[in-house]
N, CA, C and O atoms as CSV, one atom per row, in Angstrom:
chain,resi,resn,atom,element,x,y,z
A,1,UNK,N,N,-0.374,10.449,5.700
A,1,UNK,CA,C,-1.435,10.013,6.601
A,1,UNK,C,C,-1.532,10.964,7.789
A,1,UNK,O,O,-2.501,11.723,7.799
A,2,UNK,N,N,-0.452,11.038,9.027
A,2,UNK,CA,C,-0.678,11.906,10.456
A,2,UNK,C,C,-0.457,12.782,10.229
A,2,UNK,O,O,0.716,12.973,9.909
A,3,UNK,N,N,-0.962,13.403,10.226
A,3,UNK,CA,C,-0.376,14.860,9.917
A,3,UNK,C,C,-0.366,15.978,11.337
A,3,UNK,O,O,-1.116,16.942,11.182
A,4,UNK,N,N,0.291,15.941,12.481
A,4,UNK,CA,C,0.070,16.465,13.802
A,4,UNK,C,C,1.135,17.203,14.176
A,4,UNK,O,O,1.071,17.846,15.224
A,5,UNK,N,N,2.394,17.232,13.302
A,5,UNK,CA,C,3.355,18.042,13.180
A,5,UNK,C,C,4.625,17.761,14.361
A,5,UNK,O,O,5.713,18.181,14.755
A,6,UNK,N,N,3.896,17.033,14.514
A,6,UNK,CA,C,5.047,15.796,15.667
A,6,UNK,C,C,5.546,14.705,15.205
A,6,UNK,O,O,4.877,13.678,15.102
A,7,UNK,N,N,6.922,14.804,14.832
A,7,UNK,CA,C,7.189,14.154,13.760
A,7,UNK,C,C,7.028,12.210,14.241
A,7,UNK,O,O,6.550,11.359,13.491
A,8,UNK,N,N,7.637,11.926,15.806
A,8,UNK,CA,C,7.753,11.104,15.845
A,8,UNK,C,C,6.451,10.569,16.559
A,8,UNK,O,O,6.763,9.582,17.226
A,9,UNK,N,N,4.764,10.932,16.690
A,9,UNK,CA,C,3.986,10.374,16.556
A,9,UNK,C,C,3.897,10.645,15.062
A,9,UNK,O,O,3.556,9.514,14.715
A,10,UNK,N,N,3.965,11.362,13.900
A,10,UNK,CA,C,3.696,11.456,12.384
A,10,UNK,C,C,4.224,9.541,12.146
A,10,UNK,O,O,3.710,8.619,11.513
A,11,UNK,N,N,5.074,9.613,12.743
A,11,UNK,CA,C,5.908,8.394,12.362
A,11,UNK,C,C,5.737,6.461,12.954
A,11,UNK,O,O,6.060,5.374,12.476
A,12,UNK,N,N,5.101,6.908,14.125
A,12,UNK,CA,C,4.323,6.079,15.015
A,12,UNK,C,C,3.033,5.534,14.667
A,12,UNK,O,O,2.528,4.415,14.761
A,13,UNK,N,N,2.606,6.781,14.187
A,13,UNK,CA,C,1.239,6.662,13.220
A,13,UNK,C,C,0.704,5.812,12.544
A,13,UNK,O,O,-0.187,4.983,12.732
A,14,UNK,N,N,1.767,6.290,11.178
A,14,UNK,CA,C,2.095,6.164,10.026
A,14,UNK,C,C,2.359,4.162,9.967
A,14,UNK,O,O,1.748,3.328,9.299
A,15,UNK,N,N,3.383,4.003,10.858
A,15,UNK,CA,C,3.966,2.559,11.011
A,15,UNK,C,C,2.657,2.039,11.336
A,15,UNK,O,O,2.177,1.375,10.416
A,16,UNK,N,N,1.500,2.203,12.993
A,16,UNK,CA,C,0.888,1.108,12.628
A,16,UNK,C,C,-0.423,1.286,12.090
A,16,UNK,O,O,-1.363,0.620,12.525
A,17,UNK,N,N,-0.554,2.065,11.249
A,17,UNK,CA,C,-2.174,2.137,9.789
A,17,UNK,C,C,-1.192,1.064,8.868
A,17,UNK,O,O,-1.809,0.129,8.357
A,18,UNK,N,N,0.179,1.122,8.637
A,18,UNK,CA,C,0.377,0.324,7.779
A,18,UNK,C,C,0.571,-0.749,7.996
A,18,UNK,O,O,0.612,-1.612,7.119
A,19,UNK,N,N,0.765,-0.992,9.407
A,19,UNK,CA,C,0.712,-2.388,9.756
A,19,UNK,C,C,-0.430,-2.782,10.075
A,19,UNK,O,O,-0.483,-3.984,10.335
A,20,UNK,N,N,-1.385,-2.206,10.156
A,20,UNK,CA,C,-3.001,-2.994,10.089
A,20,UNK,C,C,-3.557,-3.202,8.698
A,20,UNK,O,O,-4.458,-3.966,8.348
A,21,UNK,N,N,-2.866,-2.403,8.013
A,21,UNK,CA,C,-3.130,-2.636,6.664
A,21,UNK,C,C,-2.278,-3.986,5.986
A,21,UNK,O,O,-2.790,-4.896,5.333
A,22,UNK,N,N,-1.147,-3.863,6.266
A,22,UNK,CA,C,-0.703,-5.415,6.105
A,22,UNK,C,C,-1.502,-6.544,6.739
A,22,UNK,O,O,-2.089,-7.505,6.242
A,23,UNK,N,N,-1.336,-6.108,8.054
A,23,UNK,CA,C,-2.222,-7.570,8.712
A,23,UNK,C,C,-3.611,-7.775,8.146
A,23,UNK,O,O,-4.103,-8.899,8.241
A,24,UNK,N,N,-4.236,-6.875,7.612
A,24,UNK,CA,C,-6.048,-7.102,7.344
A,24,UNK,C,C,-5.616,-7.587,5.871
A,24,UNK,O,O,-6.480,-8.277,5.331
A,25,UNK,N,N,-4.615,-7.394,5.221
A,25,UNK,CA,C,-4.785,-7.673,3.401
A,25,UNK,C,C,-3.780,-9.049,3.873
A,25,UNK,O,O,-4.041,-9.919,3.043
A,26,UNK,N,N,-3.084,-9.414,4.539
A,26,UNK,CA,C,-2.819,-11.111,5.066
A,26,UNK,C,C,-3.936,-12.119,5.556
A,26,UNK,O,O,-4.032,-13.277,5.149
A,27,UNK,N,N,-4.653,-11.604,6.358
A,27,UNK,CA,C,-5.990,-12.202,6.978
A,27,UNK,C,C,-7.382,-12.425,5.454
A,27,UNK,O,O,-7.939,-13.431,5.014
A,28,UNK,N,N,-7.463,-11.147,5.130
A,28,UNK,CA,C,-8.306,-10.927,4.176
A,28,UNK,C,C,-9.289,-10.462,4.451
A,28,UNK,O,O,-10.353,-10.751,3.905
A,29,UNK,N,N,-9.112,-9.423,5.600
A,29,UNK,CA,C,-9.997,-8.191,5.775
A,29,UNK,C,C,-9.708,-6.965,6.083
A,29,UNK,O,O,-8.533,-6.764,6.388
A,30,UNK,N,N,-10.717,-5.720,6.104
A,30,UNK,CA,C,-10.039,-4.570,5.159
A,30,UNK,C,C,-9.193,-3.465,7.138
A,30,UNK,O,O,-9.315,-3.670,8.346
A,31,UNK,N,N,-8.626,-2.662,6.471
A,31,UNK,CA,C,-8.037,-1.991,7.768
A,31,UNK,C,C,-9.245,-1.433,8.692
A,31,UNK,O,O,-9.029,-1.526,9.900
A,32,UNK,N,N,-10.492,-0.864,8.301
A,32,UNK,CA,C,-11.699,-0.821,9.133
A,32,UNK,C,C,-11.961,-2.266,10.057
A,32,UNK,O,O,-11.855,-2.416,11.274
A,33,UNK,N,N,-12.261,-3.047,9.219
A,33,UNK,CA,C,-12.738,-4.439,10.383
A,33,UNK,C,C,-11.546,-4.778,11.379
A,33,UNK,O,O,-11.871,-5.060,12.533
A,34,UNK,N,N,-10.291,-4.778,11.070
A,34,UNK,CA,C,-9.037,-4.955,11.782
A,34,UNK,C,C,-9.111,-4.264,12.955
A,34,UNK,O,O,-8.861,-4.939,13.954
A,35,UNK,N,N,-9.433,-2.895,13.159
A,35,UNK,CA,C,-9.043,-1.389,13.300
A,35,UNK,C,C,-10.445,-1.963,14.873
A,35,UNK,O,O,-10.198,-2.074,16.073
A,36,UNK,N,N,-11.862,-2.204,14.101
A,36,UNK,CA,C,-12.940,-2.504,14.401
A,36,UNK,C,C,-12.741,-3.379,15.876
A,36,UNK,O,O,-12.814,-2.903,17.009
A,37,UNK,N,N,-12.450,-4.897,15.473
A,37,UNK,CA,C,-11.892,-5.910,16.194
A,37,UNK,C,C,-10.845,-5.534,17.042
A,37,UNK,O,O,-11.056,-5.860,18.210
A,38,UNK,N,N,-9.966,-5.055,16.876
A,38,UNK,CA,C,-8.983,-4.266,17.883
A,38,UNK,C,C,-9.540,-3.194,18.941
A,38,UNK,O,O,-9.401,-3.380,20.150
A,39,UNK,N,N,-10.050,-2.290,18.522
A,39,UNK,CA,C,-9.977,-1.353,19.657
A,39,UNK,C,C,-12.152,-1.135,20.104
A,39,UNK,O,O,-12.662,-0.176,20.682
A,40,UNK,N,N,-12.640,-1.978,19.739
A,40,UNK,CA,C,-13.676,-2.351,20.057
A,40,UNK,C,C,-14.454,-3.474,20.998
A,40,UNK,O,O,-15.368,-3.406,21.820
A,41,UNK,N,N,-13.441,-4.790,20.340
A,41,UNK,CA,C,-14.000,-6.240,20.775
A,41,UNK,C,C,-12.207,-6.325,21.905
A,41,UNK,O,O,-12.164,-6.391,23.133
A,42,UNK,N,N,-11.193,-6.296,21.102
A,42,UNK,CA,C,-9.977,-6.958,21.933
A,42,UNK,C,C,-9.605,-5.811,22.971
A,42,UNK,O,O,-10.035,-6.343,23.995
A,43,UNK,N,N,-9.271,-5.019,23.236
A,43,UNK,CA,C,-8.613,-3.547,23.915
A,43,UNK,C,C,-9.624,-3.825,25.341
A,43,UNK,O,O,-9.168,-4.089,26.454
A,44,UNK,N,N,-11.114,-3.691,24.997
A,44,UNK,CA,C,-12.197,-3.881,26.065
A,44,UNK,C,C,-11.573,-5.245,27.046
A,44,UNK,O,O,-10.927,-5.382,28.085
A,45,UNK,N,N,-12.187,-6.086,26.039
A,45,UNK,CA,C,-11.321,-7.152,26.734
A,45,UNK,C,C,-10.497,-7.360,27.653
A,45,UNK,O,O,-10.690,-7.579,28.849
A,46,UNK,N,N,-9.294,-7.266,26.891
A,46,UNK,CA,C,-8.034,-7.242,27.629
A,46,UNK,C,C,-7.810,-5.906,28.521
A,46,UNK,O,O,-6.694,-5.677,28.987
A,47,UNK,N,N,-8.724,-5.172,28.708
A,47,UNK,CA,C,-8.971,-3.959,30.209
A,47,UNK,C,C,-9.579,-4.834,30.835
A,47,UNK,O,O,-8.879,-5.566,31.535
A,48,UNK,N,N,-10.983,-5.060,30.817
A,48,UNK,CA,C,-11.256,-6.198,32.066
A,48,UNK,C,C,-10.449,-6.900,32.343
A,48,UNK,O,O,-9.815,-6.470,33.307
A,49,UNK,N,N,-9.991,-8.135,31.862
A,49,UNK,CA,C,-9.207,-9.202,32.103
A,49,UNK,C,C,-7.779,-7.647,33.425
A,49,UNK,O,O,-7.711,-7.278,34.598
A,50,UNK,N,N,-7.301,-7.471,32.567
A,50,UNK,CA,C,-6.113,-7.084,33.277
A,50,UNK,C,C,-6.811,-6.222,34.541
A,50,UNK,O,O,-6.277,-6.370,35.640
A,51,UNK,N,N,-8.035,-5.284,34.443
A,51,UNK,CA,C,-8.486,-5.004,35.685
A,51,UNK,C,C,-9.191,-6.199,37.041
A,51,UNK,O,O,-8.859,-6.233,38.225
A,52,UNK,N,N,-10.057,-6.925,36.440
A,52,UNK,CA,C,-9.648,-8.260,37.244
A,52,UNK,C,C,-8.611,-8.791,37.774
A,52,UNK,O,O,-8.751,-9.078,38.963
A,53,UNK,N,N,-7.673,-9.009,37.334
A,53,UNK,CA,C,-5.980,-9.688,37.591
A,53,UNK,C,C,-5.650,-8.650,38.910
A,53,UNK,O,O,-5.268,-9.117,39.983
A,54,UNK,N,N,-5.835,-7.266,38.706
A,54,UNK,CA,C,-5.353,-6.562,39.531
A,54,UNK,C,C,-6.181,-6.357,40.480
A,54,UNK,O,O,-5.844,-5.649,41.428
A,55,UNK,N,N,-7.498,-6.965,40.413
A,55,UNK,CA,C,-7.935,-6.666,42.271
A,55,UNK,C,C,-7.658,-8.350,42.700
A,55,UNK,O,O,-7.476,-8.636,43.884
A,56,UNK,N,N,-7.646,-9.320,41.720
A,56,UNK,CA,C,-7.292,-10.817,42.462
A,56,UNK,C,C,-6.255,-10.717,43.295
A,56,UNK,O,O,-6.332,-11.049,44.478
A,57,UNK,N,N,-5.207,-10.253,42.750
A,57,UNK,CA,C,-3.737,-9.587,43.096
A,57,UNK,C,C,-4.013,-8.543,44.234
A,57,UNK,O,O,-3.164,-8.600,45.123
A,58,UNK,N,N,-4.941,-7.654,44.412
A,58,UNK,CA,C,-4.802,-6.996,45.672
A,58,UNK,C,C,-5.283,-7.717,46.885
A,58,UNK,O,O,-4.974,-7.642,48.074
A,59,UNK,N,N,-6.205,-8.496,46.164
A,59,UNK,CA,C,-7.009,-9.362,47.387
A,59,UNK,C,C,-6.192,-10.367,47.857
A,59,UNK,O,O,-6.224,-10.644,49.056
A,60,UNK,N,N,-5.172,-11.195,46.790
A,60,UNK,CA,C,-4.172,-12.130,47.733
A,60,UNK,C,C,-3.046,-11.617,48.586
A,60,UNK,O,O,-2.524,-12.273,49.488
A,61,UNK,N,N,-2.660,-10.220,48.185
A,61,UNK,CA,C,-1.952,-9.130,48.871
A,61,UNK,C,C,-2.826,-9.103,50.255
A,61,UNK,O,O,-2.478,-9.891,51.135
A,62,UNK,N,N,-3.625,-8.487,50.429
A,62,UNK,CA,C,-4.371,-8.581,51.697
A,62,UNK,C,C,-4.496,-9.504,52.902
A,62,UNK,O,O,-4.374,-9.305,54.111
A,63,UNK,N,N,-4.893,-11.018,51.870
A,63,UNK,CA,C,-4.391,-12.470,52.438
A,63,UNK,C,C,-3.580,-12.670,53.312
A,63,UNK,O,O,-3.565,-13.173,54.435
A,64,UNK,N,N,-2.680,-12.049,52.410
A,64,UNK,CA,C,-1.127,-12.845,53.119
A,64,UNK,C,C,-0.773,-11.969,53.784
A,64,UNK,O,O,-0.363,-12.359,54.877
A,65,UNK,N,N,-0.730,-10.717,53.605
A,65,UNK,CA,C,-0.327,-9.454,55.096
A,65,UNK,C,C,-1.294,-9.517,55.934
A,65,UNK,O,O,-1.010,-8.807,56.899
A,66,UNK,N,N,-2.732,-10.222,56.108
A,66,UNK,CA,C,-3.611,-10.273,57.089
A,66,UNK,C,C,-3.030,-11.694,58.200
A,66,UNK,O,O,-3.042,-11.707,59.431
A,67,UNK,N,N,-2.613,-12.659,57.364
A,67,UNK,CA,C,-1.613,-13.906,57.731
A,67,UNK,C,C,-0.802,-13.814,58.595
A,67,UNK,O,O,-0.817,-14.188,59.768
A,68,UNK,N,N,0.099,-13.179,57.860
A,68,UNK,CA,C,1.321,-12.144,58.273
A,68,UNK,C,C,1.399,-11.817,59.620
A,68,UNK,O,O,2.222,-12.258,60.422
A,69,UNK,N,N,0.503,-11.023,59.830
A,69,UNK,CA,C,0.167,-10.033,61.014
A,69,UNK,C,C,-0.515,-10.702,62.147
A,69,UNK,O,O,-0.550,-10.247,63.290
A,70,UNK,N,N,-1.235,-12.183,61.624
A,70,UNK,CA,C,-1.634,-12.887,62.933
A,70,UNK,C,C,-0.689,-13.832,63.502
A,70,UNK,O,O,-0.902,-14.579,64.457
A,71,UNK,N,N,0.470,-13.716,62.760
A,71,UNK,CA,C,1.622,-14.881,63.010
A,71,UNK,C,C,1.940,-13.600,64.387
A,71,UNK,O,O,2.852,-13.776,65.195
């Protein structure tokens, strides 16, 4: 399959095409739709979500050292 001459992405690779290929022939769809749903619909996703989280998180940071500082 990788062929990049680096053995241990060759090998990184290699592990998960075959593990999407397991998971899509368990589910009962093919390593494209898996592949599809992953780094299309879920990856997007879960970047917003986690970029959200991290300005909620800067903004309660702010909060409480603005708090802080009027004590």
């Amino acid at each position: 399959m990788a062929n990049s001459g680096i053995e241990w992405i060759d090998i990184t690779f290699n592990f998960c095409v075959r593990l999407l290929y397991d998971v899509g022939g368990l589910i009962g769809i093919t390593y494209e739709e898996i592949n599809v749903c992953l780094f299309v619909v879920i990856w997007p996703i879960a970047s917003l979500v986690l970029f959200a989280e991290v300005i909620r998180l800067r903004l309660k940071i702010n909060t409480l050292t603005k708090k802080n500082l009027a004590l």
